[in-house]
Residue frames as a rotation matrix with the C-alpha (Angstrom) as fourth column:
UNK 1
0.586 0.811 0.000 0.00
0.811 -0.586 0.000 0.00
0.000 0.000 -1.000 0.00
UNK 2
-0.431 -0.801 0.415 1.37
0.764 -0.569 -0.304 3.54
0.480 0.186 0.857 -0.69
UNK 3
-0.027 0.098 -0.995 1.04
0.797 -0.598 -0.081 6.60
-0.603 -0.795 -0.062 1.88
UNK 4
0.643 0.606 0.468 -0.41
0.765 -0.515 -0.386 9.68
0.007 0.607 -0.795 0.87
UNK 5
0.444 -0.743 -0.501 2.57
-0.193 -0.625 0.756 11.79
-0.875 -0.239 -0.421 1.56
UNK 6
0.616 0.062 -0.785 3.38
-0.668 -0.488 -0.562 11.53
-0.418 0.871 -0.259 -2.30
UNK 7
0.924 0.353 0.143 3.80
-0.355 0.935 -0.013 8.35
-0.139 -0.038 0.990 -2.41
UNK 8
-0.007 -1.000 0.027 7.41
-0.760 -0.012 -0.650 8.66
0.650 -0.025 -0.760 -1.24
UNK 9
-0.689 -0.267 0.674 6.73
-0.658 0.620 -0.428 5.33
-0.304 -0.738 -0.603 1.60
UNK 10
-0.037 0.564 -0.825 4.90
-0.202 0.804 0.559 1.91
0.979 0.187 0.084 0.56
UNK 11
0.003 0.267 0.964 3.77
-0.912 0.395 -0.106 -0.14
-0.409 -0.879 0.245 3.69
UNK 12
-0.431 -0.212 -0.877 4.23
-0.780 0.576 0.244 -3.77
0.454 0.789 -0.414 3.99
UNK 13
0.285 0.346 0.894 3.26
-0.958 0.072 0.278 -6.60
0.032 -0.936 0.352 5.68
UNK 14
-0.302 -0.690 -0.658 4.99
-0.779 0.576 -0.247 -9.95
0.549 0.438 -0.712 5.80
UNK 15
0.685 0.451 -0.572 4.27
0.056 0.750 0.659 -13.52
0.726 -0.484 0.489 7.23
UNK 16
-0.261 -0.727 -0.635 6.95
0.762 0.249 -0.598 -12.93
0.593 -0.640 0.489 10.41
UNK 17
0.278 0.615 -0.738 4.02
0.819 -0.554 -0.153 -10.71
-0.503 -0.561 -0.658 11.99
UNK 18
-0.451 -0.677 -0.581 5.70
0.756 -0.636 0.154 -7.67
-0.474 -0.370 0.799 10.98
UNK 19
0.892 0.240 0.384 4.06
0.445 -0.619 -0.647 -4.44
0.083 0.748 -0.659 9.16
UNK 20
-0.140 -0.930 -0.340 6.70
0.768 -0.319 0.556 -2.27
-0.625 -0.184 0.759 8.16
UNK 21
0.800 -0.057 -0.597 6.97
-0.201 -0.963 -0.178 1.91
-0.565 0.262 -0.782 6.65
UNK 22
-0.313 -0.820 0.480 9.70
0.903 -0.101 0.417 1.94
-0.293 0.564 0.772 3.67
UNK 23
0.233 -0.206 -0.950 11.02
-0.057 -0.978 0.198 4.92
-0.971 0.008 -0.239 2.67
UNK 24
0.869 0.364 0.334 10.98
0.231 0.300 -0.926 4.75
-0.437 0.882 0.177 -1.22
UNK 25
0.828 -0.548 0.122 13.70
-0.345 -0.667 -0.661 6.98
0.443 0.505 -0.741 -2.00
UNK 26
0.237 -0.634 0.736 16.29
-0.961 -0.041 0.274 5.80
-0.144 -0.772 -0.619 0.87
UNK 27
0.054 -0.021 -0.998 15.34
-0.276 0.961 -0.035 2.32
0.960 0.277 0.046 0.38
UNK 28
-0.801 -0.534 -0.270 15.04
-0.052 0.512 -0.857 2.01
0.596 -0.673 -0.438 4.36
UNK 29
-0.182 0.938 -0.294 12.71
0.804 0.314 0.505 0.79
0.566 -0.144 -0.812 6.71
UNK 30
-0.584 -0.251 0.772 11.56
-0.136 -0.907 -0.398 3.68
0.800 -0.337 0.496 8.69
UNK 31
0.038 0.485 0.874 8.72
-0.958 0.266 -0.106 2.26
-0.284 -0.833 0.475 11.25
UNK 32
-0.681 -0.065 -0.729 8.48
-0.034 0.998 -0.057 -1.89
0.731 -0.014 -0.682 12.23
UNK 33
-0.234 0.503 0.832 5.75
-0.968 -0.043 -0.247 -2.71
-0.088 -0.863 0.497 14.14
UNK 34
-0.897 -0.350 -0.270 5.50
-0.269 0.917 -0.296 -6.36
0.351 -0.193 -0.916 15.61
UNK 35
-0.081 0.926 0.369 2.35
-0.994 -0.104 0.040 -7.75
0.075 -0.364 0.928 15.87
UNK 36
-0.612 -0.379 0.694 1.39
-0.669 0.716 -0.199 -11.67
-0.422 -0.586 -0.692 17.06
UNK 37
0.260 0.652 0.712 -0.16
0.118 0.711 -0.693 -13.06
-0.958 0.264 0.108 14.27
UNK 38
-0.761 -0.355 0.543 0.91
0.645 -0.328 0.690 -13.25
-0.068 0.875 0.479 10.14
UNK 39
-0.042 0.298 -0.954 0.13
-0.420 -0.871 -0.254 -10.72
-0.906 0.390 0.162 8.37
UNK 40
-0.216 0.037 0.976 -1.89
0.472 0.879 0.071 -11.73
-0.855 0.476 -0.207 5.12
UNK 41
-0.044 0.588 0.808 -3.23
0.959 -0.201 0.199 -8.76
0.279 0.783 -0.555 4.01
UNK 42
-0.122 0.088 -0.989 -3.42
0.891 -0.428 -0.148 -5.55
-0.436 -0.899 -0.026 4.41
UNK 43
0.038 0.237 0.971 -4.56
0.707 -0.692 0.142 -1.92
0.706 0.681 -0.194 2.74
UNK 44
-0.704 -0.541 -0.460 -3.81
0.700 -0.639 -0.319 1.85
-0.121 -0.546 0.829 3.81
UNK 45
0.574 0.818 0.026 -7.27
0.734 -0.500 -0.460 4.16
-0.363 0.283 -0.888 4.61
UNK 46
-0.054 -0.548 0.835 -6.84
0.925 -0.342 -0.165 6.88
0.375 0.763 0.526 1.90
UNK 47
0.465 0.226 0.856 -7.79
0.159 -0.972 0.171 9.68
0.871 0.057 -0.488 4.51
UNK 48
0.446 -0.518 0.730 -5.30
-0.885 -0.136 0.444 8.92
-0.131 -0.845 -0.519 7.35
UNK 49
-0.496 -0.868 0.009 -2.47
-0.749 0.423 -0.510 6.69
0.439 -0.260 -0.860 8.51
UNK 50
-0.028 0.075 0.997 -4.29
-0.633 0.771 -0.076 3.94
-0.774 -0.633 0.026 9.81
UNK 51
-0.494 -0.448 -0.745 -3.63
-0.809 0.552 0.205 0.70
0.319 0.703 -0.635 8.31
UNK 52
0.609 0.591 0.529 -5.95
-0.750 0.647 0.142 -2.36
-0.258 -0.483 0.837 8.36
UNK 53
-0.170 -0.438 -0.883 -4.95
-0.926 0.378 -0.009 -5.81
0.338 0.816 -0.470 8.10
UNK 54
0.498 0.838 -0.223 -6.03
-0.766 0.545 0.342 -9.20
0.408 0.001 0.913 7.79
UNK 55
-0.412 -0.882 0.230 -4.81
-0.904 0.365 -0.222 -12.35
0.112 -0.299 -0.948 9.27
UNK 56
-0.493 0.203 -0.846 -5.22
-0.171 0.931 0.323 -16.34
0.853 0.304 -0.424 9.21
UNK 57
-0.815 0.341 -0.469 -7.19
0.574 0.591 -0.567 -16.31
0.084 -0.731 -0.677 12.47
UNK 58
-0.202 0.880 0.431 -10.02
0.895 -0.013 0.446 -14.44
0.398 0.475 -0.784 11.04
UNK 59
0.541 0.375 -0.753 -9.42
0.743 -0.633 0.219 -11.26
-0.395 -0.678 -0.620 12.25
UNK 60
0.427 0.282 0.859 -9.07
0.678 -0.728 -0.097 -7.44
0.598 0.624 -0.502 11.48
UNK 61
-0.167 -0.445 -0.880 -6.34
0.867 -0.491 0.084 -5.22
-0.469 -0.749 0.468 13.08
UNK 62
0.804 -0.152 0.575 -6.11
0.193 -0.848 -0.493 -1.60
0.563 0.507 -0.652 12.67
UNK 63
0.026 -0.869 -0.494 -2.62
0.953 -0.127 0.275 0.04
-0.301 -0.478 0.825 13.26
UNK 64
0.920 -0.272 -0.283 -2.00
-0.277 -0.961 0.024 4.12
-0.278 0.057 -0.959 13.69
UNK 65
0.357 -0.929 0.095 1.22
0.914 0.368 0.172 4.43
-0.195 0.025 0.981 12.18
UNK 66
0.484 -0.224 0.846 1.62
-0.075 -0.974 -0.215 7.82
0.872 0.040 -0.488 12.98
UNK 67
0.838 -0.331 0.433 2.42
-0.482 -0.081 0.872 6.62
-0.254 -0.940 -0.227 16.39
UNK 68
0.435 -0.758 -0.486 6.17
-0.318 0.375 -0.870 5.58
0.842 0.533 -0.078 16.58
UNK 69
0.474 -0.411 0.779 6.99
-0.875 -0.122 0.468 4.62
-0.098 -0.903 -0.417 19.96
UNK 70
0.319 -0.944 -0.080 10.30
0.426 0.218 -0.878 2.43
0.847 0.246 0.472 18.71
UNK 71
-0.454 -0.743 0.492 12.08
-0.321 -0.379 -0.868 4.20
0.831 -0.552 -0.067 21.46
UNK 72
0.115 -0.005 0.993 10.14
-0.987 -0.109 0.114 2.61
0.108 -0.994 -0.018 24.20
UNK 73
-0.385 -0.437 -0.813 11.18
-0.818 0.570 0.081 -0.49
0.428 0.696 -0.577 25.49
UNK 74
-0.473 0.488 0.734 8.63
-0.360 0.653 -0.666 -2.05
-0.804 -0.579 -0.134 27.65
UNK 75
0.269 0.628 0.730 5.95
0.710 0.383 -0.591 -2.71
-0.651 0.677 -0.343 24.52
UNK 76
-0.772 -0.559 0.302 7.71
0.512 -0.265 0.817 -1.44
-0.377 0.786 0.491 21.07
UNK 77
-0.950 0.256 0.179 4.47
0.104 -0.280 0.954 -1.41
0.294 0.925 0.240 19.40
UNK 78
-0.444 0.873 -0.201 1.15
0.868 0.363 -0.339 -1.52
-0.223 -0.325 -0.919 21.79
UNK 79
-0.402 0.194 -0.895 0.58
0.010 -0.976 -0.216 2.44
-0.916 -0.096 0.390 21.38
UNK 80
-0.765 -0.168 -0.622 0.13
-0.626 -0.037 0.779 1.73
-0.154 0.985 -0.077 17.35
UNK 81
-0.906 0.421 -0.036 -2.28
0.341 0.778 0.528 -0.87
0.251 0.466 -0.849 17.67
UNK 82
-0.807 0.552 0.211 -5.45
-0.514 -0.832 0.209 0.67
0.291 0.060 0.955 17.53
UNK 83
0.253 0.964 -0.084 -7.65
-0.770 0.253 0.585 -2.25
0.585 -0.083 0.807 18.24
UNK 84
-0.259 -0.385 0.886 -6.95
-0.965 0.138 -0.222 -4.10
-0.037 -0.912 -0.408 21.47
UNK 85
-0.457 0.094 -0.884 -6.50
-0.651 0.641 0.405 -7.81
0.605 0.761 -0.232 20.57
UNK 86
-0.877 0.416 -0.239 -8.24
0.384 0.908 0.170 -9.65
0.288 0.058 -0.956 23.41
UNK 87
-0.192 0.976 -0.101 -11.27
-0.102 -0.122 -0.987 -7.99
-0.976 -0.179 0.123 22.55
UNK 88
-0.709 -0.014 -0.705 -10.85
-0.705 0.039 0.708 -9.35
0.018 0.999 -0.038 18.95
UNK 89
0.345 0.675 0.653 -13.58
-0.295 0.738 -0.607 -11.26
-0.891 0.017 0.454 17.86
UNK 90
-0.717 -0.333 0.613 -13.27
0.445 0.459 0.769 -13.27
-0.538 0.824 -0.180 14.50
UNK 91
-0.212 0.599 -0.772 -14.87
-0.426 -0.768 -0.478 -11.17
-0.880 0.227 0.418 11.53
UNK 92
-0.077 -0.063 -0.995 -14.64
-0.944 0.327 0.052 -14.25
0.322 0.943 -0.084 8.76
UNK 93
0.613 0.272 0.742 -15.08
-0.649 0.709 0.276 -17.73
-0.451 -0.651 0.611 9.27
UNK 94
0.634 -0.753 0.177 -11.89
0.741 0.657 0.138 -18.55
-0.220 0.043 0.975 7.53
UNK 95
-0.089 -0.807 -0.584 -8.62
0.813 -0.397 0.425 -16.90
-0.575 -0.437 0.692 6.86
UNK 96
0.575 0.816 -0.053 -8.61
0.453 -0.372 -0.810 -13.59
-0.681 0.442 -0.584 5.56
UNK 97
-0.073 -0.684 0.726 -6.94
0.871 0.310 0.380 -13.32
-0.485 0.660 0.573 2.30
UNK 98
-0.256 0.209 0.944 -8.18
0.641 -0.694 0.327 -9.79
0.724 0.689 0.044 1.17
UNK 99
0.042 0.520 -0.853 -8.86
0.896 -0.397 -0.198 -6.47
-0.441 -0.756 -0.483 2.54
UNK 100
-0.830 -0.499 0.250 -9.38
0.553 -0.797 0.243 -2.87
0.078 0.340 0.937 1.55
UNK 101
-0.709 0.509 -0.489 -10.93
0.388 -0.298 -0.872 0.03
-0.589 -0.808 0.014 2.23
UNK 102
0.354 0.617 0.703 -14.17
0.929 -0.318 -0.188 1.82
0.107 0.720 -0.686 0.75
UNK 103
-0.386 -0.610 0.692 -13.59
0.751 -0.643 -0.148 5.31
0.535 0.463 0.707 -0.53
């Protein structure tokens, strides 16, 4: 997915939990955030930084990735997750292999 910030950063997301901010031009990663399930899917809302994504246990995160809070080191990434996973419920009754947002 590509960030509205003239699509100078892509977003990824990768099967080793990770989502991850690349810096197009630099070629470097610029935010990691670690999350406890693969990442299968995953799409950027076109009117803000949040970032949904999908995952093989039937559930729907959202991640702020305006927050960066890399520099703390009790929980790297808990500030960023926007939806508090053990109040996930399953939103598919198998894995989810698509996502994206409406305009």
């Amino acid at each position: 997915a590509w960030m509205n910030n003239n699509n100078k950063c892509a977003v990824t997301g990768s099967w080793d939990h990770s989502i991850k901010v690349w810096d197009i031009e630099s070629q470097d990663c610029v935010l990691s955030l670690n999350g406890s399930k693969v990442v299968s899917c995953l799409d950027l809302a076109a009117s803000s930084e949040v970032v949904a994504t999908g995952h093989p246990d039937c559930t729907i995160r959202l991640w702020d990735i305006r927050v960066n809070t890399n520099n703390d080191t009790t929980d790297k990434n808990k500030a960023s997750l926007i939806t508090d996973s053990s109040s996930l419920r399953p939103s598919h009754k198998a894995f989810i292999s698509g996502i994206q947002w409406s305009p």
